[in-house]
N, CA, C and O atoms as a MOPAC input file, in Angstrom:
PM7 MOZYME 1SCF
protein

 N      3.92200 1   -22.62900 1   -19.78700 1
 C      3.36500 1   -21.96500 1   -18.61900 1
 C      3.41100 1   -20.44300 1   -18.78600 1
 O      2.49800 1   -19.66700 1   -18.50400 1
 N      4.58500 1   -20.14300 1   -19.27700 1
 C      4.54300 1   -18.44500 1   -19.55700 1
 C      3.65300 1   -17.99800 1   -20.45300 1
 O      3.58500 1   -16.76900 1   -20.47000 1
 N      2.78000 1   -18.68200 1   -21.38100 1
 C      2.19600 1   -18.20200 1   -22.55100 1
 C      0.89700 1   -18.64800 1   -21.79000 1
 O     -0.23500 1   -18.40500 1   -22.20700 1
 N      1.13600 1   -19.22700 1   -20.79800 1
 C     -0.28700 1   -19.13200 1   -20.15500 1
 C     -1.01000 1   -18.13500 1   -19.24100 1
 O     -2.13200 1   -17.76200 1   -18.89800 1
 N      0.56000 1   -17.88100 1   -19.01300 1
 C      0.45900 1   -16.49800 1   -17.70600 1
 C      0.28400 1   -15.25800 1   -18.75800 1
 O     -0.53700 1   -14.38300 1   -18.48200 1
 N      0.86900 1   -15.19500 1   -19.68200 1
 C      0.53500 1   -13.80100 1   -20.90300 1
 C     -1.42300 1   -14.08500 1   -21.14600 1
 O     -2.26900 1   -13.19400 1   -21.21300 1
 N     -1.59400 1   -15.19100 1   -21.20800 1
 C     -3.04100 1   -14.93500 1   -21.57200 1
 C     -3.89600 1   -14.61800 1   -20.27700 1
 O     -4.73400 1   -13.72500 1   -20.15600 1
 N     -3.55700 1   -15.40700 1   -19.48200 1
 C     -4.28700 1   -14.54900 1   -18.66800 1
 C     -4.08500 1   -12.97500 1   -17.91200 1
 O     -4.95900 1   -12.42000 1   -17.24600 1
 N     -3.20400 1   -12.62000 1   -18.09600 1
 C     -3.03700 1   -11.25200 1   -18.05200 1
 C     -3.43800 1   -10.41600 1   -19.06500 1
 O     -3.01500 1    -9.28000 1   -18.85200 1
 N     -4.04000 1   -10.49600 1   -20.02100 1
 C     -4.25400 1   -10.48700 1   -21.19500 1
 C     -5.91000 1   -10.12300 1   -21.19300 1
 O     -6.57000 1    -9.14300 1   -21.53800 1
 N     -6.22900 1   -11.49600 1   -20.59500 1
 C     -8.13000 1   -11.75200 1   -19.91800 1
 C     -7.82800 1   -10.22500 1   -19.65700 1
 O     -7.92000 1    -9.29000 1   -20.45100 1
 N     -7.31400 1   -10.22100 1   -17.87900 1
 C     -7.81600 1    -9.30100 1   -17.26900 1
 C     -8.08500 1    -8.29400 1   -17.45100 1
 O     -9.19400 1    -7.78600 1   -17.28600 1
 N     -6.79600 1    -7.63700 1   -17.95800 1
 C     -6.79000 1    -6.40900 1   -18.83200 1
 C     -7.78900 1    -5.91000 1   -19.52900 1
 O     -8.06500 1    -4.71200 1   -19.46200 1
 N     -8.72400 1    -7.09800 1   -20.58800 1
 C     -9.77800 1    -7.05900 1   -21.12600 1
 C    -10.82700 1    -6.85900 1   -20.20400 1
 O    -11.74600 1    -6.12200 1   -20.56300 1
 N    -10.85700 1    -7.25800 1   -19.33700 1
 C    -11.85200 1    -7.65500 1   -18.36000 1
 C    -12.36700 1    -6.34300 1   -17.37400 1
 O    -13.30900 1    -6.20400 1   -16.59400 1
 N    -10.85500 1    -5.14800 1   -17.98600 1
 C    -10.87800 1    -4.13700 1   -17.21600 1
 C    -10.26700 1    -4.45300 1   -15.34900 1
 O    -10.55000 1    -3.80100 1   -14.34400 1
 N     -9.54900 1    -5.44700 1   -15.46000 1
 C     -9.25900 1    -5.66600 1   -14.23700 1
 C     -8.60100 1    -4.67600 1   -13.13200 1
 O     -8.89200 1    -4.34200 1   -11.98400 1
 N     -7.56700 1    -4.37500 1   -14.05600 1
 C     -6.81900 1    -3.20000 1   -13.44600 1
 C     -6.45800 1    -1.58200 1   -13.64500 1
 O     -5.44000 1    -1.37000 1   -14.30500 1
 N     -6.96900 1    -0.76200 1   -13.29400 1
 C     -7.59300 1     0.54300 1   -13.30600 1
 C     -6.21500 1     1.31700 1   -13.30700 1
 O     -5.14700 1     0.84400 1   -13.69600 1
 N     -6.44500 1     2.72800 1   -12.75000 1
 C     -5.40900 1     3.38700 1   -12.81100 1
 C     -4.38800 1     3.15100 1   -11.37000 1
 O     -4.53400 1     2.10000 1   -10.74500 1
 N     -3.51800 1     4.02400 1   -10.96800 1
 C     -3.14700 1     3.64900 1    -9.50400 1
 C     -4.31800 1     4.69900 1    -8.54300 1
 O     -4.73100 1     4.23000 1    -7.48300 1
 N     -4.75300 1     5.96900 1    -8.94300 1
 C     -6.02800 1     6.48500 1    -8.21600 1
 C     -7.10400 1     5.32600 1    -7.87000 1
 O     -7.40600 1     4.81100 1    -6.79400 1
 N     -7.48300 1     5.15200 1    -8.94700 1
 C     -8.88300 1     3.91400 1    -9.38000 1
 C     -8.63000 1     2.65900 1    -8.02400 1
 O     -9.28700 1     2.43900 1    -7.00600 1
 N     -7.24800 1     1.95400 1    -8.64000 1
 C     -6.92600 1     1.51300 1    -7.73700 1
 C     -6.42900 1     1.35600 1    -6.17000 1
 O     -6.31700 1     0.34900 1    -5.47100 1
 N     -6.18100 1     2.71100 1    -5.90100 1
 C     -6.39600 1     3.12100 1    -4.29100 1
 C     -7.43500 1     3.19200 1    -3.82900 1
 O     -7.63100 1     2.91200 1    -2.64700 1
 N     -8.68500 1     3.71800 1    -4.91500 1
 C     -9.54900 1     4.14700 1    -4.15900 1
 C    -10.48700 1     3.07800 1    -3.81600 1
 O    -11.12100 1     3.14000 1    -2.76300 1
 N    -10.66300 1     1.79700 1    -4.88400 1
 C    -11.08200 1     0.17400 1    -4.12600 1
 C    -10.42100 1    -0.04600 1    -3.25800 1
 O    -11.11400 1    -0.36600 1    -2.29200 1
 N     -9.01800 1    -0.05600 1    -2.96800 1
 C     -8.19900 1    -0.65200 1    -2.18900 1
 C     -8.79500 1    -0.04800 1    -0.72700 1
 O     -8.73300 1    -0.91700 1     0.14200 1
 N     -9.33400 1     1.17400 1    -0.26700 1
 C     -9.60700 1     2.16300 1     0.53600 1
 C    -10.86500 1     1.17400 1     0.61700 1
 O    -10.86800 1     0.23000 1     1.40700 1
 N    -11.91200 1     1.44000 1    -0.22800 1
 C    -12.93700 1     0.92000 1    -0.14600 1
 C    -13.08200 1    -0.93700 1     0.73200 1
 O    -13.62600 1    -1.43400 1     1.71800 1
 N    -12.27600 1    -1.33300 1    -0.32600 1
 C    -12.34100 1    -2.81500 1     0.35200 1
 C    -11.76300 1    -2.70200 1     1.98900 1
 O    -12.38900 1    -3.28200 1     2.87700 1
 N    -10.81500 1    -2.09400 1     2.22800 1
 C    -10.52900 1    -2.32200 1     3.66800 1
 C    -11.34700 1    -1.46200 1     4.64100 1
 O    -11.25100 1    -1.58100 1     5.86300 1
 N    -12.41200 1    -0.31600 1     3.83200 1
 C    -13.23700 1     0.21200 1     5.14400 1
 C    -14.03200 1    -0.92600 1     5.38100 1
 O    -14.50800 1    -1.10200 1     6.50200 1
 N    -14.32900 1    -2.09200 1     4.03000 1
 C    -15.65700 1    -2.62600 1     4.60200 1
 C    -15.20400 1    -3.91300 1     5.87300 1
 O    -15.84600 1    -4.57500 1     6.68800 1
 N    -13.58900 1    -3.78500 1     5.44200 1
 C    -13.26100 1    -5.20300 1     6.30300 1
 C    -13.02500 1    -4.61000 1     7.75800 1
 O    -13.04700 1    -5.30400 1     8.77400 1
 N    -12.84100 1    -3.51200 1     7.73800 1
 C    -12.29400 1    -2.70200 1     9.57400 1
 C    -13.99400 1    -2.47500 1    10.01000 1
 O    -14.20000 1    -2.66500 1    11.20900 1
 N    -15.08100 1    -2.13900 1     9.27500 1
 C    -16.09900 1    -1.76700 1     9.61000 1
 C    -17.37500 1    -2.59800 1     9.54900 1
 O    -18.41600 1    -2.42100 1    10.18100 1
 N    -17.05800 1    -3.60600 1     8.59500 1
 C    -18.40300 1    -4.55900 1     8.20900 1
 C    -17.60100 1    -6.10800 1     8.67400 1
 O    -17.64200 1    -6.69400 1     9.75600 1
 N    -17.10100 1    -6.36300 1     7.78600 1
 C    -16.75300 1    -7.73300 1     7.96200 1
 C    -15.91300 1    -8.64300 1     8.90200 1
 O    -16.01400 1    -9.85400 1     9.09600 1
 N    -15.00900 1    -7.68100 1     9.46400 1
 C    -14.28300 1    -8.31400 1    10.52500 1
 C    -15.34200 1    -8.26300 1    12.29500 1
 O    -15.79200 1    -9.09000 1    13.08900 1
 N    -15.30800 1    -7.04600 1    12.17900 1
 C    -16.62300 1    -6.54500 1    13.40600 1
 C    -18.19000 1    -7.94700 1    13.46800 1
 O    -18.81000 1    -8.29500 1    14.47300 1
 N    -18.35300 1    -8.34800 1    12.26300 1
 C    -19.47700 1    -9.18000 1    12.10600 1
 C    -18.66700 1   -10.49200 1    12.13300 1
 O    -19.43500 1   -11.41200 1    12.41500 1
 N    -17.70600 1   -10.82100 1    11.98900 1
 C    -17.04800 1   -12.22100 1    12.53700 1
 C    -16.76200 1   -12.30100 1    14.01800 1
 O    -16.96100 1   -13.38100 1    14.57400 1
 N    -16.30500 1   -11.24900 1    14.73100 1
 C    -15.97800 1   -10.82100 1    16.13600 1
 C    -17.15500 1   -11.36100 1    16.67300 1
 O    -17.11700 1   -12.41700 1    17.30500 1
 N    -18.50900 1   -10.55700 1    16.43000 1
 C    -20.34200 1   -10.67700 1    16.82100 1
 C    -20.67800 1   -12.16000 1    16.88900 1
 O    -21.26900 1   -12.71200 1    17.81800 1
 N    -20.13500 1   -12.83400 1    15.57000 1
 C    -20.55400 1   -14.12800 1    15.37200 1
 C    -19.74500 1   -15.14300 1    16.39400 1
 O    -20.19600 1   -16.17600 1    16.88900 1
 N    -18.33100 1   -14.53100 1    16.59100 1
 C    -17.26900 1   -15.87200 1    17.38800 1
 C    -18.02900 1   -15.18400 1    18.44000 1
 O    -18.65000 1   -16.16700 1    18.84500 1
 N    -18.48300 1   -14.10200 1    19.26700 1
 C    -18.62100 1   -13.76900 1    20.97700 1
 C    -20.19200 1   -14.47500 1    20.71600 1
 O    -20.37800 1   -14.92000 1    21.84800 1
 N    -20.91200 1   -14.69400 1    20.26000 1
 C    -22.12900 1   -15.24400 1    20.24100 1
 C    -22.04000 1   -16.65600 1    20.45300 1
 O    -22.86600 1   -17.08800 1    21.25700 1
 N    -20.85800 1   -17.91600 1    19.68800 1
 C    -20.70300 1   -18.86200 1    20.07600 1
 C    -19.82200 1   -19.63800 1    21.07100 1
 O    -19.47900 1   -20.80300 1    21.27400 1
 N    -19.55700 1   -17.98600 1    21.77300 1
 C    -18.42700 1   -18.17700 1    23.13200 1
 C    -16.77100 1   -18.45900 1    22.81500 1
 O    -15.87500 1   -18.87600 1    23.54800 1
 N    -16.78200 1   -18.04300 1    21.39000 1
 C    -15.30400 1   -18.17700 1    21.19800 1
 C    -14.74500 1   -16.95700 1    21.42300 1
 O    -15.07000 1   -15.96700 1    20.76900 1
 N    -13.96700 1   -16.94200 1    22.25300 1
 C    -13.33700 1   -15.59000 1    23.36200 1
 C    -11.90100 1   -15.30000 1    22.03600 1
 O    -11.75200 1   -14.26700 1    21.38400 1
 N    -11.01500 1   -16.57800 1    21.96400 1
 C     -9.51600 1   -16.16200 1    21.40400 1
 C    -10.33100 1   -15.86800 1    19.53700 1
 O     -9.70100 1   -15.01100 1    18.91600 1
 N    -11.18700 1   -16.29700 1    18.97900 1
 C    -12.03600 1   -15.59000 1    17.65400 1
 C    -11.97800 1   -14.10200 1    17.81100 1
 O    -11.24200 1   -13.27400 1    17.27600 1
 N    -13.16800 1   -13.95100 1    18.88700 1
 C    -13.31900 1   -12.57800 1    19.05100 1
 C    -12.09400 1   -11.44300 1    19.09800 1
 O    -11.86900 1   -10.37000 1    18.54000 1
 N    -11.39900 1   -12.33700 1    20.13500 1
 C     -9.30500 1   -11.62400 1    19.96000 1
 C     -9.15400 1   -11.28500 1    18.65400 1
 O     -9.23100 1   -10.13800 1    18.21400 1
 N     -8.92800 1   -12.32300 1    17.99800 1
 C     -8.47200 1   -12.21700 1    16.93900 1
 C     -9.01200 1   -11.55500 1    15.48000 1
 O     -8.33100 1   -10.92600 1    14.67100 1
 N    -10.10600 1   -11.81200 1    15.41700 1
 C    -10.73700 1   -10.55700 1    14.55200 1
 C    -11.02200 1    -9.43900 1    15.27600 1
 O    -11.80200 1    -8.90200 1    14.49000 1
 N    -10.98300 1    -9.01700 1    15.80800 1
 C    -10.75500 1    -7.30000 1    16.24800 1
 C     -9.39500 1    -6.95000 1    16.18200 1
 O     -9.04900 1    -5.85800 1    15.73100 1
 N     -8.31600 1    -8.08400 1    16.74000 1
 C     -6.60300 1    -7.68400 1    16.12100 1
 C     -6.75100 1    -7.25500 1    14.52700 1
 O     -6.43700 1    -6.15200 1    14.07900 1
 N     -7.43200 1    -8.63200 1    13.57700 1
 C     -7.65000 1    -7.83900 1    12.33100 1
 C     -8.15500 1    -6.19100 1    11.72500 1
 O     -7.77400 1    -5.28200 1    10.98700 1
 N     -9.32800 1    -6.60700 1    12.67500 1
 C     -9.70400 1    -5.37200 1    11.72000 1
 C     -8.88400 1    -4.12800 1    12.11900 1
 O     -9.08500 1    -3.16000 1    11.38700 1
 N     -7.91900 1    -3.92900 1    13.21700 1
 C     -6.96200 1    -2.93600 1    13.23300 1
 C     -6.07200 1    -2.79600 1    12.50000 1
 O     -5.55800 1    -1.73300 1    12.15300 1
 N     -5.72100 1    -4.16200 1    12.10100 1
 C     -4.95400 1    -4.07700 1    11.10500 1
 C     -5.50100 1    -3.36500 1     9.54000 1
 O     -5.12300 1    -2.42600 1     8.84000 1
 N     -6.40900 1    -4.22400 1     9.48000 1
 C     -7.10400 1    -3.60100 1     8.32300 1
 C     -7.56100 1    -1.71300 1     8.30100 1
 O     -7.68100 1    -1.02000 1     7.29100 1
 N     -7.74500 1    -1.25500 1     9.80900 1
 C     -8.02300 1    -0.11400 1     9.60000 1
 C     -6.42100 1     0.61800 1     9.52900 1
 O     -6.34500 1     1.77900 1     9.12800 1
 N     -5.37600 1    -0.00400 1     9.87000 1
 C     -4.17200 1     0.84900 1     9.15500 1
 C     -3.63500 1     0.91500 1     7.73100 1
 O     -2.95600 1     1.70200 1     7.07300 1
 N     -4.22300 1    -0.23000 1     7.54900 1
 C     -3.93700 1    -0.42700 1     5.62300 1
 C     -4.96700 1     0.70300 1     4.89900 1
 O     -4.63900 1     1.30500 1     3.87600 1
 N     -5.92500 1     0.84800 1     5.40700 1
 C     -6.86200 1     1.74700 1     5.18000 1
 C     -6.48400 1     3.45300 1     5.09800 1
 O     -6.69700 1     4.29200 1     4.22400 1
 N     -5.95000 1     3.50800 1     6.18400 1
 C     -5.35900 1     5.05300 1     6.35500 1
 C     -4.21100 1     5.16200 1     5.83200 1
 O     -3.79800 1     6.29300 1     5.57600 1
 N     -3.28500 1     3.83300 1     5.49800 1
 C     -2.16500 1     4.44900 1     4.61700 1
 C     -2.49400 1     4.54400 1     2.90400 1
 O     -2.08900 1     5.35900 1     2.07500 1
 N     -3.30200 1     3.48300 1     2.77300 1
 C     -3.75800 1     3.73500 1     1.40000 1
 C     -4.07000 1     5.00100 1     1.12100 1
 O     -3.62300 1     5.63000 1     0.16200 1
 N     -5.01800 1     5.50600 1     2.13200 1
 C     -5.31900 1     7.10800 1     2.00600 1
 C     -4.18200 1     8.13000 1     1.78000 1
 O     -4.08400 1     9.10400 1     1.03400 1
 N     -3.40300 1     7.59300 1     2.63900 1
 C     -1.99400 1     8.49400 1     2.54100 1
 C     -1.10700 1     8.12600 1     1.30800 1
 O     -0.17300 1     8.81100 1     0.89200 1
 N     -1.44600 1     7.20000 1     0.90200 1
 C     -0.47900 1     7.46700 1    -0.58400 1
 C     -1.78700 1     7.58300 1    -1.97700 1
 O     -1.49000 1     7.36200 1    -3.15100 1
 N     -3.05800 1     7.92700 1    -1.56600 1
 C     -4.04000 1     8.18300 1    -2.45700 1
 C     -3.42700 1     9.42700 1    -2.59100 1
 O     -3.00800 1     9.74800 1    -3.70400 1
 N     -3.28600 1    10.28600 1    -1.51100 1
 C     -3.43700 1    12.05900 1    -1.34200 1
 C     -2.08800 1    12.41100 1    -1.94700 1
 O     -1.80300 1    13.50500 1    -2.43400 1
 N     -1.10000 1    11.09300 1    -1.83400 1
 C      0.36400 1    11.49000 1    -1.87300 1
 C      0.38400 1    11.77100 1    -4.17000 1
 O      0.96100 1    12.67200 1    -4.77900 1
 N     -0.39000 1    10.71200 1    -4.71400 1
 C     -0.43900 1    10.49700 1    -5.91800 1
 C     -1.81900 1    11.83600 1    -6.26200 1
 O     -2.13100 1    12.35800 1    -7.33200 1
 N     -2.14700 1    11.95900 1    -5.45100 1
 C     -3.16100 1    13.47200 1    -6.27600 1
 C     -2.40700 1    14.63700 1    -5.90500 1
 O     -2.36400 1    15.51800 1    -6.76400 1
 N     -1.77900 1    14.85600 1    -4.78000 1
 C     -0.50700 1    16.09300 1    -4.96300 1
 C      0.34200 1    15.82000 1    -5.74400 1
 O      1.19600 1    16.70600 1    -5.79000 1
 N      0.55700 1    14.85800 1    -6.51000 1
 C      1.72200 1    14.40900 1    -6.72000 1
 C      3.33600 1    14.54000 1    -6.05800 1
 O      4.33400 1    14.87000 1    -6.69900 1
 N      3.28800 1    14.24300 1    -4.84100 1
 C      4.35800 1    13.77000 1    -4.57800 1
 C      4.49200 1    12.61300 1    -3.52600 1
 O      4.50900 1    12.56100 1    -2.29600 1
 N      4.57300 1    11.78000 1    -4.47400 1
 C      5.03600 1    10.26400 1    -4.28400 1
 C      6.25700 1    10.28100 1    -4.13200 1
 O      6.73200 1     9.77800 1    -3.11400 1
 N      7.27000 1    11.00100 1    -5.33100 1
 C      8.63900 1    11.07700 1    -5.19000 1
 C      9.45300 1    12.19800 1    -5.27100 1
 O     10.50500 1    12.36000 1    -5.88800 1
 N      8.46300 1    13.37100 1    -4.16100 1
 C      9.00400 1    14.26600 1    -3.64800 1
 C      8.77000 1    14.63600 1    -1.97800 1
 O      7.94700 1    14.02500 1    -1.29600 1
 N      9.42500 1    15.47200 1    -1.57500 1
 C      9.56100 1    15.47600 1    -0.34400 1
 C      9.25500 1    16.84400 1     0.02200 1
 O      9.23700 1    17.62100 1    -0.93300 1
 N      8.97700 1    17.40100 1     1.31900 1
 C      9.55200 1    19.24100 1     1.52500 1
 C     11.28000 1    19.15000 1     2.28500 1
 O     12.07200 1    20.09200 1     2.26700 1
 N     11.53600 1    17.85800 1     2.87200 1
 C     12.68900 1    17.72100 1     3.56800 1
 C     13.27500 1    16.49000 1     3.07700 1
 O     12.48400 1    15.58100 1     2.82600 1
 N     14.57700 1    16.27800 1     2.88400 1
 C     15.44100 1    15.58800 1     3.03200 1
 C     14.99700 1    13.69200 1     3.44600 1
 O     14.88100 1    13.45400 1     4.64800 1
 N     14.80100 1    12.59300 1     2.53700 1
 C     14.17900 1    11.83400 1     3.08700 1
 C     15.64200 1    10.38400 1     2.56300 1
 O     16.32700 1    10.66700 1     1.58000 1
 N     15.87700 1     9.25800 1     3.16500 1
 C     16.44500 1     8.23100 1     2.92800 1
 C     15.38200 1     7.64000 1     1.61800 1
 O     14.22000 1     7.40400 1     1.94700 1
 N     15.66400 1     7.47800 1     0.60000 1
 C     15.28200 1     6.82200 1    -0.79200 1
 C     16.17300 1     5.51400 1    -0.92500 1
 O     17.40000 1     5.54900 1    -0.83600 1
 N     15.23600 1     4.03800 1    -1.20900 1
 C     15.87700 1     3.06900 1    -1.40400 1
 C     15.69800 1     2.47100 1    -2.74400 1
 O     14.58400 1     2.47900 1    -3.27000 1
 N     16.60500 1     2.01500 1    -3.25800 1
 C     16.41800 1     1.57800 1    -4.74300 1
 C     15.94900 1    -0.25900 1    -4.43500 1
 O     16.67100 1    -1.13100 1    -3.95000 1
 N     14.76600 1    -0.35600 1    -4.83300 1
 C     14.23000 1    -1.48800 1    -4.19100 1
 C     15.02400 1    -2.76900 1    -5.43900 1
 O     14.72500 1    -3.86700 1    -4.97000 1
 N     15.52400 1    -2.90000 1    -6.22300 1
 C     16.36700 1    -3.70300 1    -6.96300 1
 C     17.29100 1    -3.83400 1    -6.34900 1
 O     17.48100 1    -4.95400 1    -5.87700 1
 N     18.25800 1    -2.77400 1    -6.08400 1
 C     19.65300 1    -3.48900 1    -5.82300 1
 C     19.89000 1    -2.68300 1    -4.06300 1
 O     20.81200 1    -3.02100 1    -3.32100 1
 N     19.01300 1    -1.78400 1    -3.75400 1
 C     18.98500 1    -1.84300 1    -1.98000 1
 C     20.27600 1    -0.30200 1    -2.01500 1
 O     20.59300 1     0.10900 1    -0.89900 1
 N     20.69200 1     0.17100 1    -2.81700 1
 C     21.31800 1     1.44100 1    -3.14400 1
 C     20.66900 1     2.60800 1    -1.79700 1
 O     19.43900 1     2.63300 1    -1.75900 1
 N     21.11200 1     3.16900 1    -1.15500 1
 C     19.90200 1     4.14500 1    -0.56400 1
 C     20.75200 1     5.70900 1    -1.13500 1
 O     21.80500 1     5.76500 1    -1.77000 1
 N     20.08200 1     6.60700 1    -0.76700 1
 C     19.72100 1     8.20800 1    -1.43500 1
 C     19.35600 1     8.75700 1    -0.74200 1
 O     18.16700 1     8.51300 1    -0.53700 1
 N     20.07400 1    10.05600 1     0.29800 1
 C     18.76500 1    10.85300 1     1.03400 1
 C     18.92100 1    12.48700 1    -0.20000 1
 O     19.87800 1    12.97400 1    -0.80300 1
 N     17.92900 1    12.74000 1    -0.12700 1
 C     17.10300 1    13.82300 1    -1.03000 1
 C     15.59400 1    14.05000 1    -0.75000 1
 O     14.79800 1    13.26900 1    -0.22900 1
 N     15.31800 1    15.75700 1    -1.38800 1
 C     14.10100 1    15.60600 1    -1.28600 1
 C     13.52000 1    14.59700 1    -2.15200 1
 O     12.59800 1    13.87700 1    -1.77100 1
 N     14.18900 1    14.50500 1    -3.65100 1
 C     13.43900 1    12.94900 1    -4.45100 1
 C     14.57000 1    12.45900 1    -4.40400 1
 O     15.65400 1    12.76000 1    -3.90300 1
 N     13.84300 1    11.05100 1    -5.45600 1
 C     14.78900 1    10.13500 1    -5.77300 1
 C     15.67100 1    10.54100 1    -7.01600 1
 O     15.16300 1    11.30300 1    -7.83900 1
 N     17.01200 1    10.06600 1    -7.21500 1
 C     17.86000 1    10.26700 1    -8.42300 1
 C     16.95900 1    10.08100 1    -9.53000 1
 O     15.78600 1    10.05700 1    -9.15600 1
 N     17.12600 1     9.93800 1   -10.81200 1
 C     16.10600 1     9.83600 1   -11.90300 1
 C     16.94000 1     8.38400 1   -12.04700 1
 O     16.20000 1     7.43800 1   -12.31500 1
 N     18.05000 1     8.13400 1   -11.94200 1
 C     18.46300 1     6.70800 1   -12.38700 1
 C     19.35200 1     6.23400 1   -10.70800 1
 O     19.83400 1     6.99300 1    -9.86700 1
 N     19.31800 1     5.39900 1   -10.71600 1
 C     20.09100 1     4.63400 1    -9.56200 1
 C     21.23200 1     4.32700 1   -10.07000 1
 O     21.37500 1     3.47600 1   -10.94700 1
 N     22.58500 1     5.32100 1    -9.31400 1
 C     23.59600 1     5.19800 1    -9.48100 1
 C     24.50000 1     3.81000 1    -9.45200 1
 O     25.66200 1     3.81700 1    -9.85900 1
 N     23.87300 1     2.64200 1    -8.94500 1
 C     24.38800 1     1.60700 1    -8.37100 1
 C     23.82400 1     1.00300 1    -9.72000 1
 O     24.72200 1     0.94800 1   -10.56100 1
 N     22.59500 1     0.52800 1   -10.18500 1
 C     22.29200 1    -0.87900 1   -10.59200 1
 C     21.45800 1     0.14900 1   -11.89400 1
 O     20.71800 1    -0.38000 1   -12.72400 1
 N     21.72200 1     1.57500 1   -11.87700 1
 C     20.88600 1     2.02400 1   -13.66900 1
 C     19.65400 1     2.24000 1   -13.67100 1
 O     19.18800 1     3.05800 1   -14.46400 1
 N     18.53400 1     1.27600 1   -12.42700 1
 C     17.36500 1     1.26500 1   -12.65300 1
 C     16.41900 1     2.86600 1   -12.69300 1
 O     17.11700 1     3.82100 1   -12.35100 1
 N     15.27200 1     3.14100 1   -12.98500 1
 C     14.81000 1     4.26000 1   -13.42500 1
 C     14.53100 1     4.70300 1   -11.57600 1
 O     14.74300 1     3.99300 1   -10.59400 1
 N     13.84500 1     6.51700 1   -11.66100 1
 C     13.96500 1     6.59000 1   -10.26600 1
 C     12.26100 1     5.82000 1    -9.56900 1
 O     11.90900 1     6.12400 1    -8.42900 1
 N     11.50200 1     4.97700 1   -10.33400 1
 C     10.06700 1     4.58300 1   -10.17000 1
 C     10.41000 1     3.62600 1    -9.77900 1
 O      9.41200 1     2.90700 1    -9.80000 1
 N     11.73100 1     2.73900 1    -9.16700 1
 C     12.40500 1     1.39000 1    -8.42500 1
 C     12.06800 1     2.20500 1    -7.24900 1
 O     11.10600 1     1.87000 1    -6.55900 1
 N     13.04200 1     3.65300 1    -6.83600 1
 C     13.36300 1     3.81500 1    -5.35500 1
 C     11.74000 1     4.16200 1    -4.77100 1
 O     10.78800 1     4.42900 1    -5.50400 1
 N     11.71300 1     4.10000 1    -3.62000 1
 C     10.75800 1     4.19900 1    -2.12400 1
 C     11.53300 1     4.91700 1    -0.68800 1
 O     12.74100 1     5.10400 1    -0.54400 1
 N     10.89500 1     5.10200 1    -0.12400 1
 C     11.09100 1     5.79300 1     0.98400 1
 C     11.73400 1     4.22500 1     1.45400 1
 O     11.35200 1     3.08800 1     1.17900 1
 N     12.67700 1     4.64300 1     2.13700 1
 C     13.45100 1     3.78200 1     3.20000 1
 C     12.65200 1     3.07100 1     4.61400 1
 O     12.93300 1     1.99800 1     5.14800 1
 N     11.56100 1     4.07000 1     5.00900 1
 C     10.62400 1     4.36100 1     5.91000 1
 C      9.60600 1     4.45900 1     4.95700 1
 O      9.57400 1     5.19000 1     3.96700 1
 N      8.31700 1     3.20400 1     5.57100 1
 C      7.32300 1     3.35400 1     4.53900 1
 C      5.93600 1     3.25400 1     5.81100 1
 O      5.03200 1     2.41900 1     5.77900 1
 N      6.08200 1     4.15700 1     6.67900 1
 C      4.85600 1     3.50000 1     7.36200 1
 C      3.87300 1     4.71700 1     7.25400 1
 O      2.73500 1     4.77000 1     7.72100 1
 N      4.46200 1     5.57400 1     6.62800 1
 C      3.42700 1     6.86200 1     6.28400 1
 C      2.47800 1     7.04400 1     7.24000 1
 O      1.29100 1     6.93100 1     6.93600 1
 N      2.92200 1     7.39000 1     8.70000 1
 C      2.06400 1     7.70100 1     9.57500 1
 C      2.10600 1     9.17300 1     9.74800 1
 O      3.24300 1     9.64400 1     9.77700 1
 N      1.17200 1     9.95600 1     9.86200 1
 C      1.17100 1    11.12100 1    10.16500 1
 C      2.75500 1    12.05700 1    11.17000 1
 O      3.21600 1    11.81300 1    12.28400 1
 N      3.09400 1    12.93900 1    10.29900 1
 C      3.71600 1    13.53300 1    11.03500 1
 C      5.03600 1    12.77800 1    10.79500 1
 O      5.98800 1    13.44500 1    11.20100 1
 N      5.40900 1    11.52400 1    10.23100 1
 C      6.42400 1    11.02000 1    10.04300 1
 C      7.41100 1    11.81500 1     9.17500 1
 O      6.95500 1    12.36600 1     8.17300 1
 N      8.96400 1    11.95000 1     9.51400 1
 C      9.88400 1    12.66000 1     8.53900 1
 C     10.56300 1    11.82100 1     7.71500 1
 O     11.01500 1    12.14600 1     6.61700 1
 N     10.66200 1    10.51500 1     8.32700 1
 C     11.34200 1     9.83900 1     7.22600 1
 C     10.48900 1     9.21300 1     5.96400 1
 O     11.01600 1     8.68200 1     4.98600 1
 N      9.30600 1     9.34800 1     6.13300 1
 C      9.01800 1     8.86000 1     4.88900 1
 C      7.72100 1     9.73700 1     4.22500 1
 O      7.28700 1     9.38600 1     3.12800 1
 N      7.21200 1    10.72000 1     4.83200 1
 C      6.58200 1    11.69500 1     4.52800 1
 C      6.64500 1    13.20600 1     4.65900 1
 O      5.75000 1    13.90500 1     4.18400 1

């Protein structure tokens, strides 16, 4: 099974599947404008047309959802072209996502004092990257 999972990772790669992390934000952005703006909105149209009221609920709950995945993607697009992903201007809680270690700093340690791992384990403790947020932006 593992030499099956190497080949197909293998395909993809070939296949050009997976881009850079820019490349890849910026589909990721893409795919969820079309689902907050095209595709969820046109399932909503379709359930209120056949009188399904809790449909209509419920894809418009989606596509809000989808339009916040949207704006944070943006926010860690902008965060990886300033480059700072794993810097701060203030003081932020850093979690070492392996062994759960936390760190407040403007970055993360370069190694995690607890479990060794490099500092590309830790994350903001606070990840909802909403505007104006201090703990994680």
């Amino acid at each position: 099974a593992l030499n099956e999972m190497q080949h197909a990772k293998d395909e993809f790669k070939m296949l050009k599947g997976i881009g850079d992390t820019k490349a890849n934000l910026k589909a990721a952005i893409e795919g969820e404008h079309y689902e907050t703006t095209e595709m969820y909105p046109g399932f909503a149209k379709d359930a209120e047309e056949e009188g399904n009221k809790e449909a209509v609920k419920l894809f418009k709950e989606i596509a809000e959802v989808e339009a916040h995945h949207e704006a944070r993607y943006k926010k860690l697009l902008e965060m990886v072209e300033k480059e700072t992903v794993y810097k701060r201007e203030k003081p932020i809680r850093w979690k070492c996502s392996k062994c759960g270690y936390i760190y407040e700093g403007k970055e993360p340690p370069k190694e995690c004092p607890s479990c060794k791992h490099a500092k590309e384990y830790f994350e903001p403790e606070c990840m909802c990257f909403e505007e104006g947020c201090e703990k994680c932006c």
